[in-house]
ROLO-876020 format. One record per atom (N, C-alpha, C): residue number from 1; residue in three letters; chain; x, y, z. Coordinates in Angstrom, 3 decimals, m for minus. Layout:
BEGIN
 sevo mifi kenu       xx       yy       zz
  NUM  ALA    A        X        Y        Z
...
This chain:
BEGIN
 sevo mifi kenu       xx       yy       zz
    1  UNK    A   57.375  m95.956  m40.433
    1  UNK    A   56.791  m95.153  m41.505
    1  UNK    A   55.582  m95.890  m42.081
    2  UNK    A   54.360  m95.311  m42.426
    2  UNK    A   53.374  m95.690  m42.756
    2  UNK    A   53.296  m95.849  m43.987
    3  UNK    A   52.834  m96.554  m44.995
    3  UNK    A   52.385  m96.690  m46.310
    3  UNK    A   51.042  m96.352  m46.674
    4  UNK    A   50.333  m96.638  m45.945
    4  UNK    A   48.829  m95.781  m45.504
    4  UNK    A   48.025  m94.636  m45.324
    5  UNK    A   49.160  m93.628  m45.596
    5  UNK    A   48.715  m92.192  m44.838
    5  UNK    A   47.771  m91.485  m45.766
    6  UNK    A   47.288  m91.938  m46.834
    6  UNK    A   46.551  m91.001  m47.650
    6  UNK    A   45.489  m91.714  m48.751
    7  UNK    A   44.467  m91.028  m48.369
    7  UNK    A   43.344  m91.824  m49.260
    7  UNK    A   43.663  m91.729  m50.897
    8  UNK    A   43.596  m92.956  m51.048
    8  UNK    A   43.972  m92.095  m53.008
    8  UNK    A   42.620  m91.905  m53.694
    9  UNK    A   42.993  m90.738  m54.203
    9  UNK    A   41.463  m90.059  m54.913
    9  UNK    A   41.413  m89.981  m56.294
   10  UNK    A   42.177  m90.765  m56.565
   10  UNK    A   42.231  m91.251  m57.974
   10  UNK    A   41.179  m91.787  m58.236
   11  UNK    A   40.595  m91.925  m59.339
   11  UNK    A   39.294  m93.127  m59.650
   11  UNK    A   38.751  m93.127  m61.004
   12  UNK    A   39.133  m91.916  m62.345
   12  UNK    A   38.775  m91.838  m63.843
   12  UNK    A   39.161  m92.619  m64.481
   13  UNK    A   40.746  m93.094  m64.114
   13  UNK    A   41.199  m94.016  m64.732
   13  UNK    A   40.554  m95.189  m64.919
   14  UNK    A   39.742  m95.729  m63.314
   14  UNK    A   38.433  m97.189  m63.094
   14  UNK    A   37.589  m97.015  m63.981
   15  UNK    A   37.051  m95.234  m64.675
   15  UNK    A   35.872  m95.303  m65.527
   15  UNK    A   36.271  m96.139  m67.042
   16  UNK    A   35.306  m96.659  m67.251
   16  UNK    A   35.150  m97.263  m68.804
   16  UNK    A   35.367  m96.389  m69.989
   17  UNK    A   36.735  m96.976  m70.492
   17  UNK    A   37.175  m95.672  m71.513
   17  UNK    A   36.184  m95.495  m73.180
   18  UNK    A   35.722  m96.341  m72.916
   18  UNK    A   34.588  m96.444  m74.237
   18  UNK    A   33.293  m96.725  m74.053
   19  UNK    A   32.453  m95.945  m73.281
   19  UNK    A   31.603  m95.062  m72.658
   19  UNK    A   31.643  m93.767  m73.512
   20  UNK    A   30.445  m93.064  m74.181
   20  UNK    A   30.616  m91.739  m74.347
   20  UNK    A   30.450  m90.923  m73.177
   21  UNK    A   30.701  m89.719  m73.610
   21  UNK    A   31.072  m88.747  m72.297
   21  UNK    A   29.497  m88.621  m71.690
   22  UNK    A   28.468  m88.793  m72.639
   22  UNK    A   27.580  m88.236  m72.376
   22  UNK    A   26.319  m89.381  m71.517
   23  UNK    A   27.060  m90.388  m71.182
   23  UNK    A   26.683  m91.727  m70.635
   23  UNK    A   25.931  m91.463  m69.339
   24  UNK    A   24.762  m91.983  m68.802
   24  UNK    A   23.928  m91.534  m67.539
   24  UNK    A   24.519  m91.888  m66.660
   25  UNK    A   24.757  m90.965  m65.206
   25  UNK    A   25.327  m91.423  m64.229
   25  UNK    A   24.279  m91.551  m62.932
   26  UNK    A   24.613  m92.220  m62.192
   26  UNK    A   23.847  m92.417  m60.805
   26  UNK    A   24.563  m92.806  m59.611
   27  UNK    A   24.656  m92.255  m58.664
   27  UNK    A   25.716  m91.986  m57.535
   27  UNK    A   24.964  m92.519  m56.308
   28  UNK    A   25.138  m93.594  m55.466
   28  UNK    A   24.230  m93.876  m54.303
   28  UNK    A   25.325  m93.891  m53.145
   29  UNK    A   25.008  m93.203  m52.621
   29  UNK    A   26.172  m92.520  m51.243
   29  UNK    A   25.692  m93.718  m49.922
   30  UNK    A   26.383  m94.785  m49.798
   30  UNK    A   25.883  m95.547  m48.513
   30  UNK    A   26.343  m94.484  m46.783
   31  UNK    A   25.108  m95.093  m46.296
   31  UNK    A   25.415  m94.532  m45.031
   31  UNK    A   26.272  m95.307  m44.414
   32  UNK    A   27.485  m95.710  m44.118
   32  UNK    A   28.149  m96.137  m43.754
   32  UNK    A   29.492  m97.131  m44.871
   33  UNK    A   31.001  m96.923  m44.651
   33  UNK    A   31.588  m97.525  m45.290
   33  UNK    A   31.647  m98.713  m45.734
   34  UNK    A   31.451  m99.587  m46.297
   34  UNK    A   31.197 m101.070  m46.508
   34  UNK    A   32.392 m101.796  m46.571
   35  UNK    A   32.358 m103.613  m45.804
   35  UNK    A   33.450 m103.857  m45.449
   35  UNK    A   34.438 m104.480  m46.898
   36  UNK    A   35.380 m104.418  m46.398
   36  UNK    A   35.878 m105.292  m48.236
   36  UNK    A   34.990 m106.837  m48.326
   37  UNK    A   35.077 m107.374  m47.779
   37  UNK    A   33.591 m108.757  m48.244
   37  UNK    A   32.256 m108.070  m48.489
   38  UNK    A   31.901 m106.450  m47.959
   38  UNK    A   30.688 m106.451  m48.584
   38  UNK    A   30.974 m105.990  m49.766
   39  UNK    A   31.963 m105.207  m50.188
   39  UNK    A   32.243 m104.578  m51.668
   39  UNK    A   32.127 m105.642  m52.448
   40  UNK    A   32.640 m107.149  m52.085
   40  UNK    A   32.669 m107.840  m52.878
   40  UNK    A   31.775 m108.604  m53.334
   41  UNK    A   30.931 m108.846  m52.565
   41  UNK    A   29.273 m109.039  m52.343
   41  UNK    A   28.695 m107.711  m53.203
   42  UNK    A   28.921 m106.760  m53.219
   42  UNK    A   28.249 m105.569  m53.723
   42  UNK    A   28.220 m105.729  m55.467
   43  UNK    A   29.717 m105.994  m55.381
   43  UNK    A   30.136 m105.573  m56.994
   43  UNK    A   29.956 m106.644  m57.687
   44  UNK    A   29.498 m108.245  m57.229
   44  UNK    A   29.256 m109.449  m57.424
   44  UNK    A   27.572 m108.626  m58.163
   45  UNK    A   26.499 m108.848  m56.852
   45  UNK    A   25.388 m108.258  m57.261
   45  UNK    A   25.441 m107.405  m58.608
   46  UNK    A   26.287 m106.047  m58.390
   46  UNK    A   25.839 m105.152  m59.445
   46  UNK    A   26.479 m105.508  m60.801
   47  UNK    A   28.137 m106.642  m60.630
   47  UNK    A   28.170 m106.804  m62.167
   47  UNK    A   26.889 m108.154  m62.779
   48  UNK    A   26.003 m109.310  m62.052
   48  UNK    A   25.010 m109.499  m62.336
   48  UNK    A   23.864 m109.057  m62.766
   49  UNK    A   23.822 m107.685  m62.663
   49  UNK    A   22.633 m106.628  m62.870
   49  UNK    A   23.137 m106.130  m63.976
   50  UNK    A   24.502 m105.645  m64.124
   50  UNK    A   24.422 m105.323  m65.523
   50  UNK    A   24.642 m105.924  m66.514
   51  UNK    A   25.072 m107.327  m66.240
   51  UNK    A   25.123 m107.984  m67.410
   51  UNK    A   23.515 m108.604  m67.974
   52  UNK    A   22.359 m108.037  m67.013
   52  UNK    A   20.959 m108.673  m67.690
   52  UNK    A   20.283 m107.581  m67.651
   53  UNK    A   20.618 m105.960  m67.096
   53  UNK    A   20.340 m105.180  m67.245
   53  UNK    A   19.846 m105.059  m68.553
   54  UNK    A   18.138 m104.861  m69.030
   54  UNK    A   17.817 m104.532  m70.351
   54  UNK    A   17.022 m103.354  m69.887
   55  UNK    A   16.775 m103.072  m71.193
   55  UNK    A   15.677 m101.754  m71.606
   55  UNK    A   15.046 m102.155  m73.177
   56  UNK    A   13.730 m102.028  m73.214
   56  UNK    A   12.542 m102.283  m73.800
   56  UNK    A   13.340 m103.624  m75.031
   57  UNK    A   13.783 m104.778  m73.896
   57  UNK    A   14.762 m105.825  m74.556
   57  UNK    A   15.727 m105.858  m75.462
   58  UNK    A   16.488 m104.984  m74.878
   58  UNK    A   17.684 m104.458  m75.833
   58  UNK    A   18.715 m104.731  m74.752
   59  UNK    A   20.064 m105.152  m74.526
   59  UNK    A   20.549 m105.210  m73.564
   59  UNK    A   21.173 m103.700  m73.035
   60  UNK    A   21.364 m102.922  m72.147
   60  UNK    A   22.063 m101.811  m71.625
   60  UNK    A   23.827 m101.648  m71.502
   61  UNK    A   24.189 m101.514  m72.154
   61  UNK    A   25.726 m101.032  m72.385
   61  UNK    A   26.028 m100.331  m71.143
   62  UNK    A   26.562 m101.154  m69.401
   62  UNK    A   26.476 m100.419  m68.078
   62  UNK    A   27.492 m100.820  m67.697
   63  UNK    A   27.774 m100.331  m66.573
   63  UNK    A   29.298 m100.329  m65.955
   63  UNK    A   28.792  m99.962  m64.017
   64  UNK    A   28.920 m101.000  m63.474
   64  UNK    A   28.514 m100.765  m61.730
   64  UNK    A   29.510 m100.872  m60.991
   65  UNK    A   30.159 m100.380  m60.094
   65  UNK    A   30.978 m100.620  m59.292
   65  UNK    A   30.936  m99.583  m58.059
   66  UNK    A   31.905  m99.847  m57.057
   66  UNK    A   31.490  m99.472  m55.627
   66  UNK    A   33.091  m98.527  m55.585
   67  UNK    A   33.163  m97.300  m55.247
   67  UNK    A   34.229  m96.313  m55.307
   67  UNK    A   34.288  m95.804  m53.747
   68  UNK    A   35.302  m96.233  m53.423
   68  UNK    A   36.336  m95.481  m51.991
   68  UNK    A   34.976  m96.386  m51.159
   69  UNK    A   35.039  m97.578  m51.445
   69  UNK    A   34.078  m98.393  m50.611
   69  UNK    A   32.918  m97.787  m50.029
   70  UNK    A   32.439  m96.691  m50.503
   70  UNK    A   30.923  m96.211  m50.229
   70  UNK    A   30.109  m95.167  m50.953
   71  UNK    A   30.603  m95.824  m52.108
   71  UNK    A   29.846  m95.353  m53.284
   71  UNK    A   29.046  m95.800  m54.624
   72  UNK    A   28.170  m96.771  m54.767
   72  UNK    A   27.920  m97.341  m55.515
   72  UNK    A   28.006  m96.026  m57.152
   73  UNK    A   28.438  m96.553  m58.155
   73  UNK    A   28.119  m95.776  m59.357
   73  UNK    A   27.674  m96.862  m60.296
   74  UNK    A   26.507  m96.118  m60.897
   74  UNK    A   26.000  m97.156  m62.186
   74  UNK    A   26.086  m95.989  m63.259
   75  UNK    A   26.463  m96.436  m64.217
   75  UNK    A   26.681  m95.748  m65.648
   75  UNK    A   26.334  m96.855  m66.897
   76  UNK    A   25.036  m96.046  m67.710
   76  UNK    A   24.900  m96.819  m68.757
   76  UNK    A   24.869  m95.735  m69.925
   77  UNK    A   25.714  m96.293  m71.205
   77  UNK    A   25.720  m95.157  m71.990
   77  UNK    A   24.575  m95.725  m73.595
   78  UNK    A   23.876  m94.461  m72.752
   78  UNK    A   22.869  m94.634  m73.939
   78  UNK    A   22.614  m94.084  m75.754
   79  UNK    A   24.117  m94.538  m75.963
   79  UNK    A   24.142  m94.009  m77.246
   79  UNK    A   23.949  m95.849  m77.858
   80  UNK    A   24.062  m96.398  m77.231
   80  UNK    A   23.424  m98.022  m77.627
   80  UNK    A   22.147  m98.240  m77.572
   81  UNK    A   21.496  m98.369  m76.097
   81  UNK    A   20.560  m98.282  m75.522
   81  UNK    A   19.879  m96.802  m74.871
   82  UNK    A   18.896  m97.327  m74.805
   82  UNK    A   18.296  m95.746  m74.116
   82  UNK    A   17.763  m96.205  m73.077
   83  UNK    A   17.669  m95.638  m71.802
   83  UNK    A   16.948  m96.493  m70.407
   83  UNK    A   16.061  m95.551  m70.458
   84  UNK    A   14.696  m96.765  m70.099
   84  UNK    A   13.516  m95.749  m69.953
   84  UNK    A   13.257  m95.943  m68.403
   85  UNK    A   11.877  m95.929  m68.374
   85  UNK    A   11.199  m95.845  m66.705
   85  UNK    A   11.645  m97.130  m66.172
   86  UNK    A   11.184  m97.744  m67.155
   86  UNK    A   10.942  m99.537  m66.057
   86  UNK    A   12.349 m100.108  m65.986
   87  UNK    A   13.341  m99.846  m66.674
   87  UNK    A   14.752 m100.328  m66.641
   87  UNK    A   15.184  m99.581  m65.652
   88  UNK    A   14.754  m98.152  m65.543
   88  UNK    A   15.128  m97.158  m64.175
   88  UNK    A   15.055  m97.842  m63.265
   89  UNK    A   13.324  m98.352  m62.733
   89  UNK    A   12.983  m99.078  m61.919
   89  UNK    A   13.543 m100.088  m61.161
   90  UNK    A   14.194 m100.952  m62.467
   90  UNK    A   15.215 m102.580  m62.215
   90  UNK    A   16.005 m101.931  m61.714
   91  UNK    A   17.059 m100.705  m61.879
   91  UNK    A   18.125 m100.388  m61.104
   91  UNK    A   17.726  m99.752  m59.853
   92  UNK    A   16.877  m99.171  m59.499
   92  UNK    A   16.024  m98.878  m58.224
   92  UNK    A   16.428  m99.859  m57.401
   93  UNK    A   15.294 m101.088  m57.802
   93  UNK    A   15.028 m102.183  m56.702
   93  UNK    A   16.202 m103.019  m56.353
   94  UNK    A   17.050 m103.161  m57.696
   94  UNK    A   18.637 m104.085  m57.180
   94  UNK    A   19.316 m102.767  m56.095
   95  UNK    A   19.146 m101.539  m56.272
   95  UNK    A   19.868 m100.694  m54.684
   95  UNK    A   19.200 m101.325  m53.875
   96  UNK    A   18.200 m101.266  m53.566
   96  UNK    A   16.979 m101.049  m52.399
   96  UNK    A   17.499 m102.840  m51.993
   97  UNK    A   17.566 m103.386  m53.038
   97  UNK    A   18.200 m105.261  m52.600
   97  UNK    A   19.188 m104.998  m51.969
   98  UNK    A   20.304 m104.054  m52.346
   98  UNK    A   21.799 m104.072  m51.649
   98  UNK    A   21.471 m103.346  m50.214
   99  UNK    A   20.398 m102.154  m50.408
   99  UNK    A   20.095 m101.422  m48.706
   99  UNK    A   19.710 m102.604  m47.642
  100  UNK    A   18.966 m103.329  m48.282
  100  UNK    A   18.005 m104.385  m46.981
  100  UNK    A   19.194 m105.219  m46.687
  101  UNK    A   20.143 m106.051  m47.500
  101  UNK    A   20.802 m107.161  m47.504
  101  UNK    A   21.772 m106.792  m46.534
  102  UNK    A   22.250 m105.458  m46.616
  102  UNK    A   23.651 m104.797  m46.192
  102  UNK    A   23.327 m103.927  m45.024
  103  UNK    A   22.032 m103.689  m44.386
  103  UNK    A   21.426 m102.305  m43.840
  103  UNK    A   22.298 m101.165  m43.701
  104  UNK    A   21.774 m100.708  m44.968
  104  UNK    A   22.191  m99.245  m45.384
  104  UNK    A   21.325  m98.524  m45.894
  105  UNK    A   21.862  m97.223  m45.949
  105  UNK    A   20.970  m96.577  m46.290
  105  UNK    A   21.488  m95.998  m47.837
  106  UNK    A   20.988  m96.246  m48.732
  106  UNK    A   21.385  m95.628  m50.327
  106  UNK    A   20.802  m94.418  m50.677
  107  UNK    A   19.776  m94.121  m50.071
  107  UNK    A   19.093  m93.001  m50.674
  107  UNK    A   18.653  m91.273  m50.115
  108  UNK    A   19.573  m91.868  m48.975
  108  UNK    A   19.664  m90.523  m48.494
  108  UNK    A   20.496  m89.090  m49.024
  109  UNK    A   19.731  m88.003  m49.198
  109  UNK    A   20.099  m86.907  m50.348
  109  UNK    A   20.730  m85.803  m49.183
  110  UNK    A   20.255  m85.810  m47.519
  110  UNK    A   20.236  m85.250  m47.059
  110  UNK    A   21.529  m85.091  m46.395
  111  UNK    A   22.248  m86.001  m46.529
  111  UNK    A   23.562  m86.114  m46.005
  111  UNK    A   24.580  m86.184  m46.883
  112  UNK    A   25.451  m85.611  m47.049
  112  UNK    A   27.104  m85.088  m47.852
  112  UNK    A   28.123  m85.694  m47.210
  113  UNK    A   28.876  m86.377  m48.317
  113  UNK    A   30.272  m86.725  m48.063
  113  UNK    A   31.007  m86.047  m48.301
  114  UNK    A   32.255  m85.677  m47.769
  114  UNK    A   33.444  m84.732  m47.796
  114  UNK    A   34.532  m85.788  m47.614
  115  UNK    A   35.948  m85.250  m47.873
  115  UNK    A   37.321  m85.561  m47.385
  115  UNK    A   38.012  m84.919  m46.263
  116  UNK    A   37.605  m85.239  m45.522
  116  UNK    A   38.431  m85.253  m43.855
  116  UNK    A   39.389  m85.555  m43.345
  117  UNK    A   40.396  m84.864  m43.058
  117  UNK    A   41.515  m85.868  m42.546
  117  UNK    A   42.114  m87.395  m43.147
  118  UNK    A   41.895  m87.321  m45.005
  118  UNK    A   41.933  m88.342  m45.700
  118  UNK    A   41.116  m89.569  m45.491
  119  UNK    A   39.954  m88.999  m44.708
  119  UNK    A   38.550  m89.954  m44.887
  119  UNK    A   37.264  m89.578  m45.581
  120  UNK    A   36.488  m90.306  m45.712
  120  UNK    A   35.626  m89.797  m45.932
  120  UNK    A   34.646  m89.696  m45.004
  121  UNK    A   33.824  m88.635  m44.689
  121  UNK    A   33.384  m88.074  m43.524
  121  UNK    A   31.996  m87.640  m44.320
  122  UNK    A   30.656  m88.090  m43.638
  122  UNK    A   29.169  m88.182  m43.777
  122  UNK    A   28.981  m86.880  m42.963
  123  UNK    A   28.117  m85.689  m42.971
  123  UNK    A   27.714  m84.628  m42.400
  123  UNK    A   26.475  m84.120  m43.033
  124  UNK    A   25.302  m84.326  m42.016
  124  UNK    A   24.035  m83.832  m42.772
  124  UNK    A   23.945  m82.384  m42.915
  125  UNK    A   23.157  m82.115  m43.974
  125  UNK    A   22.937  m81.159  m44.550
  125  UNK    A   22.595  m80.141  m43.535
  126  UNK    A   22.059  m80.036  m42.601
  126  UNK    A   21.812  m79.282  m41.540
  126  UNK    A   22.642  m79.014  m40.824
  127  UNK    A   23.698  m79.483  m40.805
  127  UNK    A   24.958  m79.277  m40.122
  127  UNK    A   26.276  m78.736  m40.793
  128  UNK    A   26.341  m77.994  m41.890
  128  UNK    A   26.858  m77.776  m42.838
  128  UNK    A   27.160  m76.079  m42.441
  129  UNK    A   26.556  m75.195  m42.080
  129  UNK    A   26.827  m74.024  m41.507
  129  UNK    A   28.103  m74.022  m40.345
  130  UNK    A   27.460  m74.857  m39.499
  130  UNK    A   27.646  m75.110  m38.005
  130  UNK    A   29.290  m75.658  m38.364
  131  UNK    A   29.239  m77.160  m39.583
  131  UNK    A   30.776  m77.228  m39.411
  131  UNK    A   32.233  m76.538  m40.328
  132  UNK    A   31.486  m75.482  m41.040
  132  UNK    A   31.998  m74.393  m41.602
  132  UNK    A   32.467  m73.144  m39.971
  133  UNK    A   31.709  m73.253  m39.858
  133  UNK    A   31.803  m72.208  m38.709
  133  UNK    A   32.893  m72.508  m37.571
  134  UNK    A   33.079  m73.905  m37.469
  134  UNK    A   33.981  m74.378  m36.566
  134  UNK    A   34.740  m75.117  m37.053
  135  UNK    A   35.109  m74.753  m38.407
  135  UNK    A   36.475  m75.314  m39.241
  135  UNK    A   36.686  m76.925  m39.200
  136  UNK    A   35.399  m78.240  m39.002
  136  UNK    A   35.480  m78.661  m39.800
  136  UNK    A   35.390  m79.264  m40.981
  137  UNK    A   34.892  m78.367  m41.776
  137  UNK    A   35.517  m78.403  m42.950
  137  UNK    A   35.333  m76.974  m43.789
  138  UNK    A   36.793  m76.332  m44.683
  138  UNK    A   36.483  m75.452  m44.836
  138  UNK    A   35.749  m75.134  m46.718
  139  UNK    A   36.004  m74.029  m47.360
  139  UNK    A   36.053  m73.577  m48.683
  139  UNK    A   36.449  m74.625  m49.524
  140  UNK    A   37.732  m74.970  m49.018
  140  UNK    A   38.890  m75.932  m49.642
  140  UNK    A   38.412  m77.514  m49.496
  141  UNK    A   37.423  m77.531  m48.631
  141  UNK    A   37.561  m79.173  m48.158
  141  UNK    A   36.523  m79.613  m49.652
  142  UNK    A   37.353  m81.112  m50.123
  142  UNK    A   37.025  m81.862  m51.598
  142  UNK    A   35.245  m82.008  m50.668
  143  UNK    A   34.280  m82.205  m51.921
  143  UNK    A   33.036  m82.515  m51.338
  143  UNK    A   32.700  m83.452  m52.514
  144  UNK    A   32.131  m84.491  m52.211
  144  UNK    A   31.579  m85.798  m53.651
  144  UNK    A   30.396  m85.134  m53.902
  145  UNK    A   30.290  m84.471  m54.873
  145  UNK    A   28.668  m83.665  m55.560
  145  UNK    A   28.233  m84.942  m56.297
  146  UNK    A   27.389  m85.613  m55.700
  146  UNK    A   26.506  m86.130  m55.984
  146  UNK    A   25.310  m86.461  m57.113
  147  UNK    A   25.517  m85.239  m57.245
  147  UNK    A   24.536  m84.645  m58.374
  147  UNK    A   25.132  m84.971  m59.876
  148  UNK    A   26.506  m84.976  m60.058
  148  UNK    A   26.769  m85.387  m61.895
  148  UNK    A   25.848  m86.477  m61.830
  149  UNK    A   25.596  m86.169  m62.761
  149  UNK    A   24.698  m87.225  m64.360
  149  UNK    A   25.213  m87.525  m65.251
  150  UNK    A   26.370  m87.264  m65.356
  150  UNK    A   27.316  m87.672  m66.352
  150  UNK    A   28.336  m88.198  m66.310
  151  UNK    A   29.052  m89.259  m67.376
  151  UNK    A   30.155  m89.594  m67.183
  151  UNK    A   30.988  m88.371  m66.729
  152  UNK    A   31.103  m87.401  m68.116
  152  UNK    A   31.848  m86.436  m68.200
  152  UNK    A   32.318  m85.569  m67.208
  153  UNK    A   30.678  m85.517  m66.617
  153  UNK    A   30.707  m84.494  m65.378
  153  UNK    A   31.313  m85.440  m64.304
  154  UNK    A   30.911  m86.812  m64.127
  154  UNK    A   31.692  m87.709  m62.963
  154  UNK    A   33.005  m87.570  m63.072
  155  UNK    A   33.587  m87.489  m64.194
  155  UNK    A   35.028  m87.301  m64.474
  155  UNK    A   35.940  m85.967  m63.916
  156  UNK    A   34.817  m84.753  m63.895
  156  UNK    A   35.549  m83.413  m63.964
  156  UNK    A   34.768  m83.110  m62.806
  157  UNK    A   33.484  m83.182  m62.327
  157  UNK    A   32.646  m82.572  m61.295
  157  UNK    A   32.247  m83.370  m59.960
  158  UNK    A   32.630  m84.416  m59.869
  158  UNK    A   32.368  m84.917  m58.724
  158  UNK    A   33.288  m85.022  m57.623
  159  UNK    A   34.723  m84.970  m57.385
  159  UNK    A   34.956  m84.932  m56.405
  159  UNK    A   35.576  m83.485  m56.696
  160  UNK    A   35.235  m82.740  m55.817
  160  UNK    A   35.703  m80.662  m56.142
  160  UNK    A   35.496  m80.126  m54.704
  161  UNK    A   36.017  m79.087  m54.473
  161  UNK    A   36.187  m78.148  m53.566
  161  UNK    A   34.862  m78.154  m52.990
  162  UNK    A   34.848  m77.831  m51.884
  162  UNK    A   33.260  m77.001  m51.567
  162  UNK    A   33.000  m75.653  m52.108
  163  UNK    A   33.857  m75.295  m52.526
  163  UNK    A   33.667  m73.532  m52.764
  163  UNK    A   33.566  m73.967  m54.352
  164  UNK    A   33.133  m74.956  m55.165
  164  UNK    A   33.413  m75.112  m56.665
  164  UNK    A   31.971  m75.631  m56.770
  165  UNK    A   30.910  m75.914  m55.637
  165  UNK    A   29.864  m76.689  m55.613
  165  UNK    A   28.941  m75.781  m55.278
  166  UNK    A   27.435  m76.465  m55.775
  166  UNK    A   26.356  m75.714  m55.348
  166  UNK    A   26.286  m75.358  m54.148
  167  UNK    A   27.107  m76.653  m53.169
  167  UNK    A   26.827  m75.740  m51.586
  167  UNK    A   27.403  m74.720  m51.754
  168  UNK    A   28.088  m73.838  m52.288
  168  UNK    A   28.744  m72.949  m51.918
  168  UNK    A   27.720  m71.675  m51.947
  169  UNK    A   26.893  m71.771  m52.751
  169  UNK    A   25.531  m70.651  m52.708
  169  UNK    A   24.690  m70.546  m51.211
  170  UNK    A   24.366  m72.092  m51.113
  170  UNK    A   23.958  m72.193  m49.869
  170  UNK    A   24.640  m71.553  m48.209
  171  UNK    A   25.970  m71.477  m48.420
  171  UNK    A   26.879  m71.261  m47.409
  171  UNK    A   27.671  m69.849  m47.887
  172  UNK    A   27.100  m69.147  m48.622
  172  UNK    A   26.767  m67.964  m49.344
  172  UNK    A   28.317  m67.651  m49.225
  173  UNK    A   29.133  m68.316  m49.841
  173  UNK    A   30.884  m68.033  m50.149
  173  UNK    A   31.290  m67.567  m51.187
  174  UNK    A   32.191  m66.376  m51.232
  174  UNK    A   32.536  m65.831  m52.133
  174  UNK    A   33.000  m66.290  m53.505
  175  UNK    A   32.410  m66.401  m54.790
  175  UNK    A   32.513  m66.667  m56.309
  175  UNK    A   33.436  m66.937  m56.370
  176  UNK    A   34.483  m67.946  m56.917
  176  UNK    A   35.519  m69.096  m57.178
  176  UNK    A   35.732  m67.760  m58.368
  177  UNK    A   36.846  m66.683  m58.429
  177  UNK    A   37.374  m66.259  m59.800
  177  UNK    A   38.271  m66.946  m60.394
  178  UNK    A   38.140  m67.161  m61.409
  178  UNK    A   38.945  m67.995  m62.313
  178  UNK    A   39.958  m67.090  m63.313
């Protein structure tokens, strides 16, 4: 008997409970899973970044860590601090440090993660008809929307159905009635 059989998709509980809801989020989807020494290498880097993480020399109230090993999330809640451009920037270039160091790719928009067979499974955007069409993956399959900006929304909107997500317009599926 296996102890293994199922990805746990738990992960709100990891968020920082004193964070407001309304805290900035940023989601960098690596192209490829990272090994546990690079997570640890990863989350080394990013808790260094946020502990000198400033904005217009104020320090940033942030929280970095790496989720289901291929997901970097940075969250800073700017009811302390406010991040402007150039603090944007600093968190830019420390990814773009972890892409070169690790060769990965962080910034690709064009490719979607899903839950597969209790993995997580990369499928570019162009291929998203094609593996609807041949069941794999359907309405039902969890998809990481990428897109929250928010704690709040990271909490409630990021890992959801495909049929609960903007792809679902795209893949023109019938309205989720509630």
């Amino acid at each position: 008997m296996s102890y293994f059989c199922c990805m746990n998709l738990a992960y709100t509980h990891l968020l920082p409970a004193d964070f407001a809801p309304s805290s900035r989020v940023w989601i960098y989807q690596c192209s490829r899973p990272f090994t546990l020494s690079e997570v640890l290498q990863v989350e080394d880097m990013l808790n260094n970044f946020s502990q000198q993480w400033h904005a217009h020399g104020a320090g940033v109230k942030s929280f970095a860590t790496v989720f289901f090993g291929q997901f970097i999330i940075l969250m800073a809640d700017e009811t302390h601090t406010e991040v402007s451009g150039c603090s944007t920037d600093s968190s830019v270039r420390m990814i773009k440090e972890i892409e070169k160091q690790f060769e990965v790719t962080l910034f690709d928009r064009q490719t979607l993660a899903f839950v597969v067979k209790d993995k997580t499974q990369l499928l570019p955007l162009s291929q998203l008809a094609y593996a609807m069409q041949n069941n794999f993956i359907t309405a039902d399959t969890l998809y990481f929307n990428n897109t929250v900006q928010t704690k709040k929304e990271l909490e409630s909107n990021w890992l959801i159905s495909l049929k609960d997500s903007w792809l679902a317009r795209k893949l023109a599926l019938p309205p989720v009635i509630s």
